[in-house]
N, C-alpha and C positions, 0 to 999 in steps of 0.2 A: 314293918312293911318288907316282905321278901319274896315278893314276885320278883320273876325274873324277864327284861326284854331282851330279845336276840334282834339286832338287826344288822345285815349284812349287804354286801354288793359285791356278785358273782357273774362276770362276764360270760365264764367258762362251763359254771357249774358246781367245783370243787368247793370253795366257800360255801356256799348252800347247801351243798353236802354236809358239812362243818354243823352250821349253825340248825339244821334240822334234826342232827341227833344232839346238840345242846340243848332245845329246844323241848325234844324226847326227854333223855335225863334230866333235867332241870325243870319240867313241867312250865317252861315258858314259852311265850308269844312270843312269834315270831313274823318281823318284818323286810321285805325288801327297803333298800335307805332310803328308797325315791318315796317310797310313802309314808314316812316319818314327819311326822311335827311336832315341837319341840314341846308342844302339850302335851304329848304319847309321854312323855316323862315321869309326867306327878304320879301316877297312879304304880311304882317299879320301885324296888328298894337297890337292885343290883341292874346294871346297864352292860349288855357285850354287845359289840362292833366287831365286826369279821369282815376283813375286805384281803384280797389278793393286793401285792403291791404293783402299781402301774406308775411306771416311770417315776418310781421313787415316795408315789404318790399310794396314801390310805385314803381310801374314797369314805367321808362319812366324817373322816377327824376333825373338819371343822363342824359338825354339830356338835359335838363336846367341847370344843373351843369357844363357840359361842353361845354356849349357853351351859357354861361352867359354872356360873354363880348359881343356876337352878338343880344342877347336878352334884357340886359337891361333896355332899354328905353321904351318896349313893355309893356304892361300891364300883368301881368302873372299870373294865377289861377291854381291851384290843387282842381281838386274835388275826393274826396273819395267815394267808396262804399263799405257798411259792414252790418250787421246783426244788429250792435246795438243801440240803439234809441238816436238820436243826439242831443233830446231835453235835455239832459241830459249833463250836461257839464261834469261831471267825464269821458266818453265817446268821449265829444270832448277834452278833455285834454290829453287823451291817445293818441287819432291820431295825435293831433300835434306832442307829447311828440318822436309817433316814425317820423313823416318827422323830427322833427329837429335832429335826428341822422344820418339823410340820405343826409340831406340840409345844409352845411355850414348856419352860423347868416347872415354873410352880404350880402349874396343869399335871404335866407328864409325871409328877412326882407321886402322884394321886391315881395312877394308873396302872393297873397289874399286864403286861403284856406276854402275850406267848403266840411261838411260830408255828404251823404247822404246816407239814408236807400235803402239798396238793397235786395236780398234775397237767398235761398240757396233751393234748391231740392240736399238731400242727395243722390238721388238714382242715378243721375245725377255727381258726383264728382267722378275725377280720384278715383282710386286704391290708390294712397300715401294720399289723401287730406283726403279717408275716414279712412283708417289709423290711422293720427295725430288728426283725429277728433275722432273717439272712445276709442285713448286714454289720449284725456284733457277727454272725459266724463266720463272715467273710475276711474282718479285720483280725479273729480269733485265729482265724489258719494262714494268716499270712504272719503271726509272731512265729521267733524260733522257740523252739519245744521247751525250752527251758526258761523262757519266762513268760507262760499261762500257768493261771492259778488253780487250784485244786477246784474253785466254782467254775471258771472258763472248760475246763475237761470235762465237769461234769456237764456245762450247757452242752458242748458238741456234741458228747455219748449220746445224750434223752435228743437233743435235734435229730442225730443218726436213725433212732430208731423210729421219730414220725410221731410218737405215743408214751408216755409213760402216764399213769398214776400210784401215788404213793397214798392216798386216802388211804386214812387207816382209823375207825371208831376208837381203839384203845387209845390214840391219841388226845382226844378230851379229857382224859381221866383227870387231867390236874385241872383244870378249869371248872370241873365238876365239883373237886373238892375247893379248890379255891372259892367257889360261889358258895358251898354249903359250910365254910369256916363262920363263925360266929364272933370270935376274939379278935378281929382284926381291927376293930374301933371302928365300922361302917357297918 
């Protein structure tokens, strides 16, 4: 069995973006999480979840939490989407750092994870989102210069400019191969 499902939760767009040229490549179905049941499972040999991080949070992680005993033996992926640059491992260190609060170890061990650069139009964000974003940028420009972090500079730059996106397709390539590996005992 190596169908593959995509399902994902896109506030913004970017994620969706993500998961429909996985989707594309990968010759799989593809769902928003909100219409996921946890039957959509049995018939998929490989499972990805793509969610942007919101307050720490992957929207979707507890359907593979709870119904891990059913999933298993499936091949399992988490893809992220976020604003900051993945070639950077202090960056992917953080994303992990927050699934493994969300993901039991001997879950999360069984899970191939990868980040990817997504993007933000400010002018575009709920009412609370802009919010909590003008006030990290608040407390950001009230530190001295020398101690913000290379991520706090980069929120300020992309806040300054109102827009960025980093979508970028060749960015699935390893997720591509990753699903289409054969030898990985799943």
């Amino acid at each position: 069995m190596n169908k593959t499902l995509i399902m994902y939760f896109s506030k913004y767009g970017t994620t969706k973006k993500y998961a429909q040229w996985l989707a594309e490549e990968l010759n799989g179905d593809i769902f928003d999480i909100h219409s996921v049941k946890p039957n959509l499972f049995d018939g998929y040999g490989t499972i990805i979840l793509g969610s942007g991080l919101y307050a720490g949070n992957v929207k979707g992680a507890n359907l593979l939490v709870n119904n891990y005993e059913k999933i298993k033996d499936k091949k399992l992926i988490i893809f992220t989407c976020g604003s900051a640059d993945y070639s950077k491992t202090v960056h992917v260190n953080s994303v992990n750092e927050k699934i493994a609060k969300l993901i039991p170890a001997n879950i999360l061990k069984n899970i191939k994870i990868f980040c990817l650069r997504g993007g933000i139009n400010y002018k575009e964000l709920s009412g609370l989102h802009k919010m909590m974003l003008g006030t990290v940028k608040k407390v950001l420009e009230k530190k001295d210069a020398d101690k913000i972090s290379e991520e706090d500079k980069e929120f300020l730059e992309y806040f300054s400019k109102g827009e960025v996106d980093f979508t970028d397709k060749s960015s699935i390539a390893k997720i591509v191969a990753y699903c289409k590996e054969t030898n990985n005992g799943k």
